[in-house]
SEMAR-179686 format. One record per atom (N, C-alpha, C): residue number from 1; residue in one letter; atom name; x negated, y, z negated. Coordinates in steps of 0.001 Angstrom, whole numbers, plus 500000, padded with zeros to 6 digits. Layout:
<nodes>
+-----+---------+-------+--------+--------+--------+
| num | residuo | atomo |     xx |     yy |     zz |
+-----+---------+-------+--------+--------+--------+
| NUM |       A |    CA |      X |      Y |      Z |
...
+-----+---------+-------+--------+--------+--------+
</nodes>
This chain:
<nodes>
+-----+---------+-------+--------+--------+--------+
| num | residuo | atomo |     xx |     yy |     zz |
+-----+---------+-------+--------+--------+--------+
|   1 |       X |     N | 491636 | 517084 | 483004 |
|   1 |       X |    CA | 492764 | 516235 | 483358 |
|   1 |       X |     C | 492677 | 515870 | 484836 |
|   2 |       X |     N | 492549 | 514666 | 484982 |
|   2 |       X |    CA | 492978 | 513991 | 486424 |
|   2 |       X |     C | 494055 | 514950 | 487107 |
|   3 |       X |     N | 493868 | 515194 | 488734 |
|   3 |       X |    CA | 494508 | 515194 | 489071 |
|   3 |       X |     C | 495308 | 513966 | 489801 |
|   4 |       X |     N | 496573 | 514425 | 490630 |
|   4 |       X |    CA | 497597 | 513834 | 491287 |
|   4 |       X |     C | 496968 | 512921 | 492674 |
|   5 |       X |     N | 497130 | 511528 | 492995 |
|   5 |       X |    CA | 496104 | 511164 | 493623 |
|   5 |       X |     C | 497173 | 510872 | 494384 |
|   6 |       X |     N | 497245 | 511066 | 496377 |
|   6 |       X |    CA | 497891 | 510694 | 497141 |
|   6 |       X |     C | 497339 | 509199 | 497724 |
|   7 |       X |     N | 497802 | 508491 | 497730 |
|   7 |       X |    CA | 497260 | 506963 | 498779 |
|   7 |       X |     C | 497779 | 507276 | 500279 |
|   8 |       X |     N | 497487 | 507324 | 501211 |
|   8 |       X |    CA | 497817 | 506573 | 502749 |
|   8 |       X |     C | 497099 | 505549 | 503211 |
|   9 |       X |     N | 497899 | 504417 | 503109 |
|   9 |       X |    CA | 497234 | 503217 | 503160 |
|   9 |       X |     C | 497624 | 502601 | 504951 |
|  10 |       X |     N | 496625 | 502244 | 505806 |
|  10 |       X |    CA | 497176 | 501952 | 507109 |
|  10 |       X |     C | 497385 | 500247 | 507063 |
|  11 |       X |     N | 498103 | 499710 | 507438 |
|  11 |       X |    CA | 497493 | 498180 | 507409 |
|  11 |       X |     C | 498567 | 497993 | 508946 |
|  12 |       X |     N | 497662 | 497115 | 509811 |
|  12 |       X |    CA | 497846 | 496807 | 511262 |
|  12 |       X |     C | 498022 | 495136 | 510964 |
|  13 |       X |     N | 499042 | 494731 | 511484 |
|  13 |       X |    CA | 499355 | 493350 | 511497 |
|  13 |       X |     C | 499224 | 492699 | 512209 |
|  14 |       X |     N | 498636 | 491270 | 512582 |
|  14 |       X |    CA | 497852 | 490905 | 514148 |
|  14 |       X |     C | 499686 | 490430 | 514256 |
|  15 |       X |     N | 499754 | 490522 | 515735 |
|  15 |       X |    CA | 501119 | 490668 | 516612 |
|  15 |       X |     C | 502156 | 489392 | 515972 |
|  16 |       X |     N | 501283 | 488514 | 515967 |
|  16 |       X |    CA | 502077 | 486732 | 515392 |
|  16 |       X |     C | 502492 | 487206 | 513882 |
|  17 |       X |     N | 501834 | 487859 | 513262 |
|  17 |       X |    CA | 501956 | 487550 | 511584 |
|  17 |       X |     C | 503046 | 488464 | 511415 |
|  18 |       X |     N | 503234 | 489629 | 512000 |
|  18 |       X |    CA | 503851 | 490786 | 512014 |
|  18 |       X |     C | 504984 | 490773 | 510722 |
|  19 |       X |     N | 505715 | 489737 | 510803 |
|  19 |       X |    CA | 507413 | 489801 | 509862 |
|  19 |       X |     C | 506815 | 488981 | 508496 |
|  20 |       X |     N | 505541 | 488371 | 508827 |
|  20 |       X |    CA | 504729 | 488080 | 507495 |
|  20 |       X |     C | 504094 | 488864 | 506484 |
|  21 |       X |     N | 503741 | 489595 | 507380 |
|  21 |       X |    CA | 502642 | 490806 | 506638 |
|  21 |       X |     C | 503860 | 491981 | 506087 |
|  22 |       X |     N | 505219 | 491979 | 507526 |
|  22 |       X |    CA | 506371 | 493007 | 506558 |
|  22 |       X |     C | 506721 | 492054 | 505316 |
|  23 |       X |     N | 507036 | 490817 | 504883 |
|  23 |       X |    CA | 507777 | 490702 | 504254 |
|  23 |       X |     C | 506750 | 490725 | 502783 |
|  24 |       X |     N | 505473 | 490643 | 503234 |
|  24 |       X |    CA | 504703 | 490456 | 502103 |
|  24 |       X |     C | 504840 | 491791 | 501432 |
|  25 |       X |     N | 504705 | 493125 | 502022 |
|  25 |       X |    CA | 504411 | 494124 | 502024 |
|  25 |       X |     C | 505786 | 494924 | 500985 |
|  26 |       X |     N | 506742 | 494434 | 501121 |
|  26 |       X |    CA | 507935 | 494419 | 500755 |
|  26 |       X |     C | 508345 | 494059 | 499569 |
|  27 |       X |     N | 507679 | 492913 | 498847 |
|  27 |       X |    CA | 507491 | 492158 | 498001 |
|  27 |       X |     C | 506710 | 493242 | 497072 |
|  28 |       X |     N | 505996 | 493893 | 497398 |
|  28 |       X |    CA | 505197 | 494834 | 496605 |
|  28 |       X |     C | 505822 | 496219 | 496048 |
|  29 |       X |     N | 506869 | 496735 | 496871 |
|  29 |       X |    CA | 507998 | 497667 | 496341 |
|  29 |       X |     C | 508169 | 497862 | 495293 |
|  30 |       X |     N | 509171 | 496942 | 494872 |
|  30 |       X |    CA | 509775 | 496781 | 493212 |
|  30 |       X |     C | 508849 | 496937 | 492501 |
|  31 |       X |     N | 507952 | 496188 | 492196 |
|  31 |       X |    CA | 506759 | 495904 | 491377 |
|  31 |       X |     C | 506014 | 497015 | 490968 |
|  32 |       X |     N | 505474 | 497600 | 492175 |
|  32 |       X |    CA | 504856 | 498601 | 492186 |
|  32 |       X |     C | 505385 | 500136 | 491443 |
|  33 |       X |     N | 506649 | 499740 | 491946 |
|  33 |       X |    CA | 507419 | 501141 | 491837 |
|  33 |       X |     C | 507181 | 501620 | 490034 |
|  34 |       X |     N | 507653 | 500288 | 489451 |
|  34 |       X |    CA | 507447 | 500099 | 487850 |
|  34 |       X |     C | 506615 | 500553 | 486925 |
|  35 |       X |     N | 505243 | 500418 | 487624 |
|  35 |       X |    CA | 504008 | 500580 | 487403 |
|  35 |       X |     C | 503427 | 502089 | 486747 |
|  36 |       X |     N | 503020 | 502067 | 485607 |
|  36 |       X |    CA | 502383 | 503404 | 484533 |
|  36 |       X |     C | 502161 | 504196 | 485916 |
|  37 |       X |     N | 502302 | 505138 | 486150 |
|  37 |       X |    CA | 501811 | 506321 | 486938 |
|  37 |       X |     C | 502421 | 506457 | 488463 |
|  38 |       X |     N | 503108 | 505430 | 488473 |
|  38 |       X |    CA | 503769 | 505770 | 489701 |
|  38 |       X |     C | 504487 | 506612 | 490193 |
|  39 |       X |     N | 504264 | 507600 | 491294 |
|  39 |       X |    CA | 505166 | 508520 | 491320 |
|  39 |       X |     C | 506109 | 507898 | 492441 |
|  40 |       X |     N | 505733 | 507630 | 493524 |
|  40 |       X |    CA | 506292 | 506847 | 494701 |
|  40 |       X |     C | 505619 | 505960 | 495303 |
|  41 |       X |     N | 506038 | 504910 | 495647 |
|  41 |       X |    CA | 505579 | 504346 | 496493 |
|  41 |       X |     C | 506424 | 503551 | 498177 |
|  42 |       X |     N | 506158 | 504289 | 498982 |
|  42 |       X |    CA | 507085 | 504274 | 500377 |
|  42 |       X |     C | 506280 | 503429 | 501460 |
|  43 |       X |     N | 507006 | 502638 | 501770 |
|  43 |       X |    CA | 506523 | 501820 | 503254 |
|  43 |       X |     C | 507521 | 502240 | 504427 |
|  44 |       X |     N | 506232 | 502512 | 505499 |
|  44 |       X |    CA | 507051 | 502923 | 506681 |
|  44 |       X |     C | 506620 | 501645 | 507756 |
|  45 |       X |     N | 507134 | 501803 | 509129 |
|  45 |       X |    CA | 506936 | 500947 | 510510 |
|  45 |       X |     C | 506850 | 502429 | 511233 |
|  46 |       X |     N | 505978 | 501867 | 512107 |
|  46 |       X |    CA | 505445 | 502667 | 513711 |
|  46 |       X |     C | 507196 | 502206 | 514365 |
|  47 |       X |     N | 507298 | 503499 | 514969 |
|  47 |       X |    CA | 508589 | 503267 | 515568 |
|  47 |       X |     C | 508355 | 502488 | 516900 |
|  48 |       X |     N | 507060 | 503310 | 517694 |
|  48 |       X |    CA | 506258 | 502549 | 518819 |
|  48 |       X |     C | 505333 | 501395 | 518631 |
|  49 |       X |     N | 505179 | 501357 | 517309 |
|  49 |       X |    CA | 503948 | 500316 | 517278 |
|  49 |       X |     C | 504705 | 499261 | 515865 |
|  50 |       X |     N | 505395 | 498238 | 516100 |
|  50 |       X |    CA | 505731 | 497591 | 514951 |
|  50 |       X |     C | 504945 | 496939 | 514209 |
|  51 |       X |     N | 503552 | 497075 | 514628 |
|  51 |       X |    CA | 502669 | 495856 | 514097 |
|  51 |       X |     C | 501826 | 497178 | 512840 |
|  52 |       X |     N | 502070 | 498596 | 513053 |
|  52 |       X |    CA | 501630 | 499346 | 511996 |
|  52 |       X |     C | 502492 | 499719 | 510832 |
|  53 |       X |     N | 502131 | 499309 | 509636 |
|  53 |       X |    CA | 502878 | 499882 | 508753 |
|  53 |       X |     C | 501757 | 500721 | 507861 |
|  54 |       X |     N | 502082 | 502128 | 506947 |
|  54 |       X |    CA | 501817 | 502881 | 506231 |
|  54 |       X |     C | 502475 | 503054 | 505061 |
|  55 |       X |     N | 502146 | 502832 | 504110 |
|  55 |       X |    CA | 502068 | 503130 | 502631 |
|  55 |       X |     C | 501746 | 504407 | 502514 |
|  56 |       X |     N | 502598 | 505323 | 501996 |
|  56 |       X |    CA | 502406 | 506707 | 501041 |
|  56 |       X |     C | 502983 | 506546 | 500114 |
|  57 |       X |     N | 502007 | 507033 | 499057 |
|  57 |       X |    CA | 502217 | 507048 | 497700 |
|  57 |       X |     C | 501292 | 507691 | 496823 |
|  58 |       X |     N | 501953 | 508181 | 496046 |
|  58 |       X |    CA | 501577 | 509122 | 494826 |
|  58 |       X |     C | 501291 | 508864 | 493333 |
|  59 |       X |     N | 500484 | 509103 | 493028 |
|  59 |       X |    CA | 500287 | 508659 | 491339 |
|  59 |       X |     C | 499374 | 509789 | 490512 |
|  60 |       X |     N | 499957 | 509584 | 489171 |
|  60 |       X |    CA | 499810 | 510376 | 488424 |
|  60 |       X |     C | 498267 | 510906 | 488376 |
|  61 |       X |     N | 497019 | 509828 | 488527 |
|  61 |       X |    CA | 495929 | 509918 | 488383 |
|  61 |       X |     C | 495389 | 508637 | 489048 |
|  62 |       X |     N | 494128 | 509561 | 489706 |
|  62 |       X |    CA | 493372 | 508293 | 490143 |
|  62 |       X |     C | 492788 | 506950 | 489454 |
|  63 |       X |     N | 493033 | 506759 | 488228 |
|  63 |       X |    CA | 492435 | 505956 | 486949 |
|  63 |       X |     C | 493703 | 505076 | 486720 |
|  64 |       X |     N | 495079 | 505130 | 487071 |
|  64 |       X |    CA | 496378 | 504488 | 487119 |
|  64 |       X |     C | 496766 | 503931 | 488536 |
|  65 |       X |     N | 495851 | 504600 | 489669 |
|  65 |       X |    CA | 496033 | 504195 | 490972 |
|  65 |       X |     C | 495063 | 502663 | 490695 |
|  66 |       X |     N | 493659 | 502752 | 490368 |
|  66 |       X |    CA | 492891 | 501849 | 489976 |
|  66 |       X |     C | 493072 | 500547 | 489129 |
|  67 |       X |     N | 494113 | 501136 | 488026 |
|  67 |       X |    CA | 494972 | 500218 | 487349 |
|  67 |       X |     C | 496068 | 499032 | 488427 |
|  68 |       X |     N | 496431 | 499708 | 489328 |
|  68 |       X |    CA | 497345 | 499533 | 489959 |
|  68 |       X |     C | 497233 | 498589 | 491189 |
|  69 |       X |     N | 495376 | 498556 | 491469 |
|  69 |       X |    CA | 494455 | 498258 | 492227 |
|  69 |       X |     C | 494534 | 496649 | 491862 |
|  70 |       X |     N | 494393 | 496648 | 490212 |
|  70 |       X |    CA | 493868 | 495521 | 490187 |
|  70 |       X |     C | 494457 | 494293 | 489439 |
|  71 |       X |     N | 496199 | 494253 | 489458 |
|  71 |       X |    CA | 497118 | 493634 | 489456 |
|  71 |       X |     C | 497007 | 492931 | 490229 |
|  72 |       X |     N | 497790 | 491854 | 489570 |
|  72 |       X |    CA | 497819 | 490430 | 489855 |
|  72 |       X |     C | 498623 | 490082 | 491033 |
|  73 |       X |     N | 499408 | 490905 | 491653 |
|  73 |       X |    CA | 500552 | 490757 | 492845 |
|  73 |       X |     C | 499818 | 491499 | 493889 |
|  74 |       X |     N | 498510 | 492134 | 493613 |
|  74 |       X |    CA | 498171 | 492691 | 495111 |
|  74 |       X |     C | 496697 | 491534 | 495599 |
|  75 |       X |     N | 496193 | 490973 | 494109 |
|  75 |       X |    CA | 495742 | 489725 | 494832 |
|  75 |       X |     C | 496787 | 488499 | 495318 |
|  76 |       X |     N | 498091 | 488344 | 495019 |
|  76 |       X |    CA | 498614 | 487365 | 495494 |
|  76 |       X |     C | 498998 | 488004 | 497454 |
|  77 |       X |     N | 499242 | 489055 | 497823 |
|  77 |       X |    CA | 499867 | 489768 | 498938 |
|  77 |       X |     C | 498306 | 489634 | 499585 |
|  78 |       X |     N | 497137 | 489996 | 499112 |
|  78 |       X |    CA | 496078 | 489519 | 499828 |
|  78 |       X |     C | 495926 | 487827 | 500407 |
|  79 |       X |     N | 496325 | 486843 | 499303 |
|  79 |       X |    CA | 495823 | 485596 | 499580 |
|  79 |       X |     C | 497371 | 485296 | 500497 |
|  80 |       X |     N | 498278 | 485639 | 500458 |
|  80 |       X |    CA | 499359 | 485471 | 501193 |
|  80 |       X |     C | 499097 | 486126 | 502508 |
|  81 |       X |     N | 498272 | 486793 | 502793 |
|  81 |       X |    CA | 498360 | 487512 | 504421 |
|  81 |       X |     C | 496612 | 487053 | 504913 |
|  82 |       X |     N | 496232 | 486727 | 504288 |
|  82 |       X |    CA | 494634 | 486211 | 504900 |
|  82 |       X |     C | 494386 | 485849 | 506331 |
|  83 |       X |     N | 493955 | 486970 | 506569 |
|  83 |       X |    CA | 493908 | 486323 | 508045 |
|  83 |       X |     C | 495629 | 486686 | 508943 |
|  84 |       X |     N | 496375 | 487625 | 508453 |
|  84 |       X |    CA | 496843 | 487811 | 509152 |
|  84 |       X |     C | 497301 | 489623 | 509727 |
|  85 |       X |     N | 495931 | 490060 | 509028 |
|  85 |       X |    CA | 495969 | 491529 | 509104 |
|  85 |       X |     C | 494560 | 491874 | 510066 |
|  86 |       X |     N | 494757 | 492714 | 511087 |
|  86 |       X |    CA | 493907 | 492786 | 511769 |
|  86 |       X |     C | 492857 | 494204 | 511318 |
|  87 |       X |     N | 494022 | 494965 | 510579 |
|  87 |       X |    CA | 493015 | 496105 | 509993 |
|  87 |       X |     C | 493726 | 496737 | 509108 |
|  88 |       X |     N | 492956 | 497081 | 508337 |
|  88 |       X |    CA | 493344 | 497848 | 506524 |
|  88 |       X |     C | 492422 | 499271 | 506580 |
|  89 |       X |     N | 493209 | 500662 | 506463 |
|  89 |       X |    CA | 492354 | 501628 | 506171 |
|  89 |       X |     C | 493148 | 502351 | 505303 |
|  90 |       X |     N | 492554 | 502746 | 503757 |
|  90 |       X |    CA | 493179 | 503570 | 502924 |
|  90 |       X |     C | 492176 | 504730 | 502845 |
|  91 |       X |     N | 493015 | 505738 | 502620 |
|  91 |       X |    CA | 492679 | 507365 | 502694 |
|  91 |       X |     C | 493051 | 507373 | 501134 |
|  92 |       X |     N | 492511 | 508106 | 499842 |
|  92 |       X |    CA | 492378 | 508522 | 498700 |
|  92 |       X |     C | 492232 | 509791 | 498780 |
|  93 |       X |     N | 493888 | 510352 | 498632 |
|  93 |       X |    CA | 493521 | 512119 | 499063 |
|  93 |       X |     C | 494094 | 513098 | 497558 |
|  94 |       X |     N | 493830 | 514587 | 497582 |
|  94 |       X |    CA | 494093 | 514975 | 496057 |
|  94 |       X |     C | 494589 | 516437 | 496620 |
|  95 |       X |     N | 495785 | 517142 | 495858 |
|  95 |       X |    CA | 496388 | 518411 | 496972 |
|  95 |       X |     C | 495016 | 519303 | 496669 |
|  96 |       X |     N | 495111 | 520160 | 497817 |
|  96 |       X |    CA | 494489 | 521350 | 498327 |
|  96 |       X |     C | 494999 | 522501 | 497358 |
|  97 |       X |     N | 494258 | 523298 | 496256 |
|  97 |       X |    CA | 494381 | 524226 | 495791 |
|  97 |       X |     C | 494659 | 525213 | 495928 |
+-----+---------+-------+--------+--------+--------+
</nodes>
């Protein structure tokens, strides 16, 4: 059995796009939340840095995170921010035994 797959997703917003890239990012909430295996899915802001936001989130299995990957609303939040994200780094982490 799969285990429990954590996401920390970083995404850095170039300074201009900033309330673009939040509102896109936002848009993905609801949707997501819905989604087979979701356990949470949370968006934060850098209190010092507004242009960073982080995604933590939890899912049942890494094979439903993948599912989750390849929905149709995270290619639309891609073609909606093109070019206005200066950097994307996701961490794929699993608890410590």
């Amino acid at each position: 059995m799969s285990k429990q797959l954590t996401i920390v997703a970083q995404i850095i917003a170039k300074p201009e796009h900033r309330e673009l890239v939040k509102s896109e990012l936002q848009k993905l909430i609801p949707i997501t939340r819905q989604e087979q295996g979701c356990i949470n899915y949370d968006l934060h802001q850098d209190i010092g840095d507004p242009n960073l936001f982080l995604f933590y989130e939890n899912w049942e299995s890494r094979e439903l995170w993948q599912d989750h990957m390849n929905n149709s609303h995270l290619a639309e939040y891609l073609k909606a921010t093109e070019g206005a994200v200066a950097s994307f780094v996701l961490h794929e982490m699993q608890p410590v035994d």
